[in-house]
C-alpha positions as CSV (number, residue, x, y, z in Angstrom):
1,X,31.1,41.1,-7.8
2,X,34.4,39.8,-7.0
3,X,33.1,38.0,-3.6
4,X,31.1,35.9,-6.2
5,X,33.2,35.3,-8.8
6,X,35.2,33.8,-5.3
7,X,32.4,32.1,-4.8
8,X,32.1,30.6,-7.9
9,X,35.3,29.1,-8.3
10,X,34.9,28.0,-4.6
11,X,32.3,26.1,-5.7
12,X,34.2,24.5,-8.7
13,X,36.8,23.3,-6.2
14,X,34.2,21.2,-4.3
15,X,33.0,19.8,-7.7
16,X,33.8,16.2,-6.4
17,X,31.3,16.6,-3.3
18,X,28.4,18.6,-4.8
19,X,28.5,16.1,-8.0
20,X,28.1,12.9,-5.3
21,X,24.8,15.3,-4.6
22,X,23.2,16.3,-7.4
23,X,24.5,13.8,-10.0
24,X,24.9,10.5,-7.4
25,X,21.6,10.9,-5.1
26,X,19.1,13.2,-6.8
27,X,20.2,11.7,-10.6
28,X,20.5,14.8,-11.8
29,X,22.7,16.6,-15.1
30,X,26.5,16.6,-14.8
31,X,27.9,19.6,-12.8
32,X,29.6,21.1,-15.9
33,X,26.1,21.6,-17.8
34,X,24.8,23.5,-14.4
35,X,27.6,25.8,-14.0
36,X,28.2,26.2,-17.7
37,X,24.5,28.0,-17.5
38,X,25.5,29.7,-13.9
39,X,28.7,31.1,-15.7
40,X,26.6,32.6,-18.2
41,X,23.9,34.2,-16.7
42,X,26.4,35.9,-14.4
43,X,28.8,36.6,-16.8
44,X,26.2,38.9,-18.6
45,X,25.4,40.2,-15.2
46,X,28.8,41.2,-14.5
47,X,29.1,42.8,-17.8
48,X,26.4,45.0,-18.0
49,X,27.7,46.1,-14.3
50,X,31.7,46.4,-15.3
51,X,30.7,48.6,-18.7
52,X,34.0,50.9,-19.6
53,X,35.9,49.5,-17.2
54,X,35.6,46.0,-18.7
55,X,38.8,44.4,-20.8
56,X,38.0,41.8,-23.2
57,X,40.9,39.6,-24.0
58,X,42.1,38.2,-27.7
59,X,41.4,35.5,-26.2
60,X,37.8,35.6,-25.2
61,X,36.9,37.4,-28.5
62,X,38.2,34.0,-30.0
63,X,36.3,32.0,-27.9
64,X,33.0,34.1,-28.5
65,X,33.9,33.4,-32.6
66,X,34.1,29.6,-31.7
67,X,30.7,29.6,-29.8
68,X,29.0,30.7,-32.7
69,X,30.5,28.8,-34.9
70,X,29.2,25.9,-32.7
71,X,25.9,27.5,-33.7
72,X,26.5,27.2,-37.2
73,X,28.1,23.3,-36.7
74,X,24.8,21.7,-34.5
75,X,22.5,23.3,-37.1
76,X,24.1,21.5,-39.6
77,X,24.1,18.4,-37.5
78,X,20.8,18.1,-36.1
79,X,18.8,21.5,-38.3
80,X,18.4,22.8,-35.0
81,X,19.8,25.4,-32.7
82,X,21.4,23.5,-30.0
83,X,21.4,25.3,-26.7
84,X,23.6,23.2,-24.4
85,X,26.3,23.0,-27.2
86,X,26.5,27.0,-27.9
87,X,25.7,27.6,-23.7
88,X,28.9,25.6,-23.2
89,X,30.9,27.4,-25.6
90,X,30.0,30.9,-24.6
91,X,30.1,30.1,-20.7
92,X,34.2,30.3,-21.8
93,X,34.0,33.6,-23.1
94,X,32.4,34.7,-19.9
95,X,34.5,32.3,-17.9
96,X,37.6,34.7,-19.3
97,X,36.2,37.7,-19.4
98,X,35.4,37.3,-15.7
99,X,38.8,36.2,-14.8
100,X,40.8,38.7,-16.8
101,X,38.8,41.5,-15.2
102,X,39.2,40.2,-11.5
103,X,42.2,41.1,-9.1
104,X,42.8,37.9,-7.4
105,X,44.1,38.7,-4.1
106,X,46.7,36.4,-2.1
107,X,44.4,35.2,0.7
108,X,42.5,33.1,-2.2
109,X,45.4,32.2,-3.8
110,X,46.4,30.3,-0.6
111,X,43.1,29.3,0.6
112,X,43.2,27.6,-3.3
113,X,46.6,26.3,-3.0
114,X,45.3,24.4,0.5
115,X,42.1,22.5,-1.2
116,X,44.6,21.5,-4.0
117,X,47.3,19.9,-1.9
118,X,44.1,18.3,0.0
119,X,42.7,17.4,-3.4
120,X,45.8,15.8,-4.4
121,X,45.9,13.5,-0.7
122,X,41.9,12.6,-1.2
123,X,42.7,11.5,-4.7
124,X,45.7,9.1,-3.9
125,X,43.5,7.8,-0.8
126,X,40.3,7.1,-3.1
127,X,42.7,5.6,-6.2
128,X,44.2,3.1,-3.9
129,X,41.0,1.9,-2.7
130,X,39.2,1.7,-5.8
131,X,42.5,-0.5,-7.0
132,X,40.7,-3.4,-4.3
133,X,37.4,-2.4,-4.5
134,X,36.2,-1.1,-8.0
135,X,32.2,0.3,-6.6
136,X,34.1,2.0,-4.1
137,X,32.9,6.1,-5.3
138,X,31.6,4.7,-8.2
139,X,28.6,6.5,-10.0
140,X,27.7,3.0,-12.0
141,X,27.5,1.1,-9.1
142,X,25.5,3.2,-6.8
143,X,23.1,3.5,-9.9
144,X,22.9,-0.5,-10.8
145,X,23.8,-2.4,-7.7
146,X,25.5,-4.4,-5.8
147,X,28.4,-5.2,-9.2
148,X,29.6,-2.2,-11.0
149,X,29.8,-2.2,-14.5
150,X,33.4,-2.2,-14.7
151,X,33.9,-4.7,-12.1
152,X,31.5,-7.2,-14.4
153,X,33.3,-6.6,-17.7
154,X,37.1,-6.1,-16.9
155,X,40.1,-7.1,-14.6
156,X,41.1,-4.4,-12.5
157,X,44.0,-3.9,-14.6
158,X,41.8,-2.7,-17.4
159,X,38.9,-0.6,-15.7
160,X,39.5,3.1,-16.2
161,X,39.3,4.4,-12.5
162,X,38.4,8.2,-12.2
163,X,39.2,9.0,-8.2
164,X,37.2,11.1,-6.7
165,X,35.7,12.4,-10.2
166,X,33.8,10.0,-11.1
167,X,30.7,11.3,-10.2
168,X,31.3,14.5,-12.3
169,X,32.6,13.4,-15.5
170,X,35.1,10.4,-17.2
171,X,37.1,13.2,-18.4
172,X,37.6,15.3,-15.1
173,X,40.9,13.5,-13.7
174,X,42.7,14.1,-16.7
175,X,41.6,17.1,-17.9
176,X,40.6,19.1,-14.2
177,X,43.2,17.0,-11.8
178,X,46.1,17.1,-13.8
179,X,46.4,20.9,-14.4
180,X,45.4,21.5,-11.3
181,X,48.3,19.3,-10.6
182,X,50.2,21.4,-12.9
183,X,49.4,24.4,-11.4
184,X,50.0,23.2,-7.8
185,X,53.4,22.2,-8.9
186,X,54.3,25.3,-10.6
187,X,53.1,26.9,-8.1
188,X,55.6,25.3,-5.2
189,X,58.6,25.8,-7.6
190,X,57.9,29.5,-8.0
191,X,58.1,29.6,-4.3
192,X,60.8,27.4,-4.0
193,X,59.3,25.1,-1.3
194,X,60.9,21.4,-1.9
195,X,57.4,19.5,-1.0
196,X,56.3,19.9,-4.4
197,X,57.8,16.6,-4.9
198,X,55.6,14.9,-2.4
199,X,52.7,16.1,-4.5
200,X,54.2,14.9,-8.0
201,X,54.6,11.7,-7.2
202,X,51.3,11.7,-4.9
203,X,49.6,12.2,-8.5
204,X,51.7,10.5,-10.2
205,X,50.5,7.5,-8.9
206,X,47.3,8.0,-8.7
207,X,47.5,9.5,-12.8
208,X,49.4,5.5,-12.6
209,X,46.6,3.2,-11.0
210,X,43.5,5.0,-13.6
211,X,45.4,2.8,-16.3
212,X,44.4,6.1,-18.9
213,X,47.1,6.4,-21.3
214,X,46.6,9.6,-22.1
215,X,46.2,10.7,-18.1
216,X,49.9,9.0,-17.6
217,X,51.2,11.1,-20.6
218,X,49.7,14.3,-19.2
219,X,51.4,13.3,-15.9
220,X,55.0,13.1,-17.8
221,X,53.9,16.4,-19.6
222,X,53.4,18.3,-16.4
223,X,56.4,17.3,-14.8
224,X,58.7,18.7,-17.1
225,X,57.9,22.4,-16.3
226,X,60.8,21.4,-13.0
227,X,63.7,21.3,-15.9
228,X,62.3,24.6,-16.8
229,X,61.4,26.4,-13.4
230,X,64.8,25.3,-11.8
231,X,66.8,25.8,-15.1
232,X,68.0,22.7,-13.2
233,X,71.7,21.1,-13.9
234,X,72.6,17.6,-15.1
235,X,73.5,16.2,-11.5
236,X,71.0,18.0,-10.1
237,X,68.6,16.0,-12.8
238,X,69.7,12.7,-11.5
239,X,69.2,13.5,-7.9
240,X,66.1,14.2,-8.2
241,X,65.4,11.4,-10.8
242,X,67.3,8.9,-8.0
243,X,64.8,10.4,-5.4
244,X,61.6,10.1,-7.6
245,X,62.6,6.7,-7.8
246,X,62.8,5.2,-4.3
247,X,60.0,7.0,-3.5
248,X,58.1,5.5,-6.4
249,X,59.4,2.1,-5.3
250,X,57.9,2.1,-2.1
251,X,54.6,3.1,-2.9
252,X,54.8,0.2,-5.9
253,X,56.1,-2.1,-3.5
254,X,53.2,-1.4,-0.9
255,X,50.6,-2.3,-4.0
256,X,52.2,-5.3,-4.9
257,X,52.2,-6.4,-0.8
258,X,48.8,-6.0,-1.3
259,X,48.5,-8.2,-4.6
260,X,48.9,-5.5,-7.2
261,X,50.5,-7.3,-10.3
262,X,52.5,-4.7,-12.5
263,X,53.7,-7.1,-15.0
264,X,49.6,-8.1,-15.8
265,X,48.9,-4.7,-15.6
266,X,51.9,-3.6,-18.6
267,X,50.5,-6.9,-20.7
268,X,46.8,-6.1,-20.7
269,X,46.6,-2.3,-19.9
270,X,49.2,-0.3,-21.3
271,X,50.4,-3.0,-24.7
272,X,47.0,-4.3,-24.9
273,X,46.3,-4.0,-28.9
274,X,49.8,-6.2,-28.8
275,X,51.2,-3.3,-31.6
276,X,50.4,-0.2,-32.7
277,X,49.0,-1.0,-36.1
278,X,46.2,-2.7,-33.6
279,X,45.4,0.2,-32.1
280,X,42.4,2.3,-32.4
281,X,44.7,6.0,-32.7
282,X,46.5,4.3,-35.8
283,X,43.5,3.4,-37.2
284,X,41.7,7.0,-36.6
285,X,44.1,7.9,-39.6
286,X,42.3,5.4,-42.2
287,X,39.3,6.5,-41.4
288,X,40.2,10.5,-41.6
289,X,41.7,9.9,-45.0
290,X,38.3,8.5,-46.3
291,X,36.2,10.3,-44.6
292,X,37.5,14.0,-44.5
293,X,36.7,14.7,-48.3
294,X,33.4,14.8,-47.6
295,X,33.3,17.6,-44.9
296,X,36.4,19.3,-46.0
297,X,35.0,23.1,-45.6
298,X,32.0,23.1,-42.6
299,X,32.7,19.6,-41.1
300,X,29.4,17.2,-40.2
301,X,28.7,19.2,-37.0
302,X,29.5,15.8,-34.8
303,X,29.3,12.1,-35.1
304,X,27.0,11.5,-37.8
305,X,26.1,7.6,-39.4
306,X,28.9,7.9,-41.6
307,X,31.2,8.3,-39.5
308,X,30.6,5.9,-37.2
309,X,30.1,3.2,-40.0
310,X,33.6,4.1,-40.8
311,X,35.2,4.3,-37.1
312,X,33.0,0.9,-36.6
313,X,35.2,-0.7,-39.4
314,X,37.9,0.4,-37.8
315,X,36.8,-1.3,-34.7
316,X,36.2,2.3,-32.7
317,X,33.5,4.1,-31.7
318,X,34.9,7.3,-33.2
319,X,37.6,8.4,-34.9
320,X,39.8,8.5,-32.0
321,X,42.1,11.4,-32.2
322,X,40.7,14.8,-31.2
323,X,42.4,17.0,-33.8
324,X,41.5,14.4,-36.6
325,X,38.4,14.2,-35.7
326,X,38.0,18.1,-35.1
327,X,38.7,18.6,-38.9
328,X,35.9,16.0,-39.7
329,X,33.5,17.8,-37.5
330,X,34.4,21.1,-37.7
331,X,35.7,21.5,-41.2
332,X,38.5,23.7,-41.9
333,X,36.8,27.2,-41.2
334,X,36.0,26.0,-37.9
335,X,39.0,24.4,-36.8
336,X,40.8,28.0,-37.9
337,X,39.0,29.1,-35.2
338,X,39.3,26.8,-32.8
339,X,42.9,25.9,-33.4
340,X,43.8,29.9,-33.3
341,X,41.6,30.1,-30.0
342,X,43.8,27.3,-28.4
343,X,47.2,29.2,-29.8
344,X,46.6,32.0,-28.8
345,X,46.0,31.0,-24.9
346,X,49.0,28.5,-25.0
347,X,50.8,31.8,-26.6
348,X,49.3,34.6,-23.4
349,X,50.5,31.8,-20.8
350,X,53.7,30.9,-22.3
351,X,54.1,34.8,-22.2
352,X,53.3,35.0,-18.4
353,X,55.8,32.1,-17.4
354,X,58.9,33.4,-19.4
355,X,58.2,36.7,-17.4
356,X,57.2,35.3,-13.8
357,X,58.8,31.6,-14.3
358,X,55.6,30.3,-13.4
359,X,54.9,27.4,-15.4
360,X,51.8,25.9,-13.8
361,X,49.6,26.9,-15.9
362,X,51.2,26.7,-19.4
363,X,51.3,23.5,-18.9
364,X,48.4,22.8,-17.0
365,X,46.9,23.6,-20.9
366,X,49.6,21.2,-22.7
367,X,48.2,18.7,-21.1
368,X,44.9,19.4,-22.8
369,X,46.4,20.2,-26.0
370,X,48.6,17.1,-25.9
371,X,45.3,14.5,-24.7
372,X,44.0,15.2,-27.7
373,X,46.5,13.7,-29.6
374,X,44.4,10.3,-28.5
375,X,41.3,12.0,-26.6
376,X,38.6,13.3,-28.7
377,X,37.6,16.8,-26.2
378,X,36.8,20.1,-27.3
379,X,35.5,22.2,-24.6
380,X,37.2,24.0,-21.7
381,X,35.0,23.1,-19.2
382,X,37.1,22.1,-17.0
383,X,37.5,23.4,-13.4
384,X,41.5,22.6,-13.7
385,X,41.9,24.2,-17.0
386,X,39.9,27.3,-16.0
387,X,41.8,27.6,-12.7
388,X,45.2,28.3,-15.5
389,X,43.4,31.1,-16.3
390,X,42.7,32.4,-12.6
391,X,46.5,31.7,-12.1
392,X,47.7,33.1,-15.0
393,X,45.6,36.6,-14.3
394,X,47.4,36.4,-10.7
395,X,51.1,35.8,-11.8
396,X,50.5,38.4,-14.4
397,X,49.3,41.3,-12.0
398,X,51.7,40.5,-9.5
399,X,54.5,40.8,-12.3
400,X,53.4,44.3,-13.3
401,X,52.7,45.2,-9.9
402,X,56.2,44.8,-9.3
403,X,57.9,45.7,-12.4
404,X,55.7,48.9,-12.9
405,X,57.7,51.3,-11.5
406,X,60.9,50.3,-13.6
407,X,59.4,49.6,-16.9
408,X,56.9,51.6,-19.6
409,X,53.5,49.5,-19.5
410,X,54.6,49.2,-23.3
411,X,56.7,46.1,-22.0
412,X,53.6,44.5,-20.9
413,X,51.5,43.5,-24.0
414,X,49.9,40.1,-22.5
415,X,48.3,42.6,-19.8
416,X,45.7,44.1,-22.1
């Protein structure tokens, strides 16, 4: 079983590629809806093979609670049982209990590190092009033509640029790329090799040129797990800010050579509403207050009329904060679920890096947690978010591999 659960998450890694097949040239689903379903029928497989020897995590018990609750929520939406809805949700429980109860040896772990670091080089290459020519890996424009979408309605100061995801979802560079990011970074200081910063700033530009907010914040989130992981000094701090910053320049500098203008980019990118009473996040408030009343216990299920009347008045298409409008959809017995599910993983990875002081993947899932402070996202499905999971199951093990001797397995709680 372990060869493919390698497989498997193999197969996640070359998301980008298979996507441009099945998504760009047959038109077929998203990738996530087709391995949601894979996930699931082998996670009852492995299962019903693993029997007494199988461990289910706090975790994945939560997330089992939260898939049927999704049951409860579509029903009340649509007064139908929504299969891709609860297939996503409880391909996460299977996701975890399939991770949790593999010993990830260190030949993947490398062979995982090495399409990372390649990811992150592809990426930069593809974001840079796609600065000059917006159809360039475009799923729009190889649908519509010779003029993408984006291209016809926006400067390319404003058009939301993907990389080399843009085939499998919107959401996939900021929610698969940057924790992978994250746990490629972590991953470098915990070996102490000084390249990490190479990567960093390699996605840190291309996080730069998608001119998504909340992908530039996740950037800044992620790299503040190098304060922690060094336990780094003031001076030291200001090198390393110094170097950041030269390097940064150059790579600006090379954009602007090539016509790049920063300045139009800050004015109608990044300040566009002109202030933040303008903008669509502030505005998500109004239209909680009035409309959370009226689905205070169960929520609506999802975006119902009423809702988007209101969000339509507030000149959005939703109510655009994810944990507002998780209360309105959800109500508040399903957002005790879901908010306790996403505590208590933040809480089993914080755990692992106090031990190991590897950070990668705590904060691979604070960038999720903190995008939906402006994204609206729910799901996990993710290939960067479930990678913190394979990397938190690694760092774990090889902590009590070599503490095991010295300490009472009592000292290991997160292990069970």
């Amino acid at each position: 079983m372990v060869n493919i659960t390698y497989f498997l998450l193999y197969a996640m890694l070359f998301s980008p590629i298979i996507a441009f097949v099945t998504f760009g040239q047959l038109h077929l689903k998203p990738l996530p809806y087709y391995f949601s379903y894979i996930f699931t029928a082998y996670g009852v497989l492995f299962m019903l093979t693993r029997k007494r020897l199988l461990k289910i995590p706090d975790i994945a018990i939560m997330a089992m609670l939260w898939a049927l609750y999704l049951i409860i929520s579509g029903y009340n939406l649509q007064g139908r049982f929504m299969t891709a809805r609860f297939i996503n949700g409880v391909s996460i429980f299977f996701i975890i209990v399939i991770i949790y109860n593999t010993k990830f040896n260190k030949d993947f772990i490398k062979n995982v590190i090495k399409i990372f670091k390649i990811t992150v080089v592809v990426a930069l290459i593809v974001s840079v092009i796609q600065v000059f020519n917006s159809d360039f890996y475009n799923a729009w424009a190889l649908w519509h033509g010779e003029e993408s979408l984006f291209a016809t309605m926006t400067s390319k100061y404003e058009v939301r640029r993907v990389s080399i995801f843009n085939f499998v979802s919107q959401n996939e560079f900021g929610l698969s790329y940057l924790p992978l990011l994250a746990i490629l970074t972590g991953f470098l200081l915990y070996h102490k090799e000084k390249r990490y910063l190479v990567f960093v700033i390699m996605g840190g530009l291309s996080a730069l040129l998608t001119n998504a907010r909340y992908i530039i914040l996740g950037f800044l989130v992620l790299t503040l797990q190098i304060f922690l992981a060094q336990k780094i000094k003031l001076f030291a701090i200001f090198k390393y800010s110094f170097i950041a910053l030269i390097i940064t320049t150059v790579l600006a500098n090379i954009l602007i050579y090539f016509g790049y203008d920063f300045r139009v980019w800050i004015e109608d990118r990044l300040f566009f509403e002109g202030s933040i009473e303008e903008s669509t996040r502030y505005r998500a408030i109004y239209s909680f207050i009035v409309l959370f009343p009226h689905f205070f216990i169960w929520g609506s299920g999802g975006m119902t009329e009423e809702i988007g009347a209101v969000a339509i008045s507030a000149q959005s298409s939703q109510v655009h904060v994810g944990y507002l409008s998780a209360l309105l959809y959800f109500g508040i017995v399903g957002c005790t679920i879901l908010f306790t599910f996403w505590f208590l993983i933040a809480r089993r990875l914080r755990k692992t890096a106090l031990l190991t002081n590897y950070w990668g993947s705590f904060f691979g899932f604070l960038i999720f947690l903190v995008a939906n402070f402006t994204l609206v996202m729910f799901s996990l499905f993710f290939y960067g978010l479930i990678f913190t999971f394979v990397f938190d199951k690694y760092f774990s093990d090889k902590y009590q591999q070599e503490n095991s001797k010295s300490l009472p397995s009592k000292k290991y709680p997160l292990f069970t």
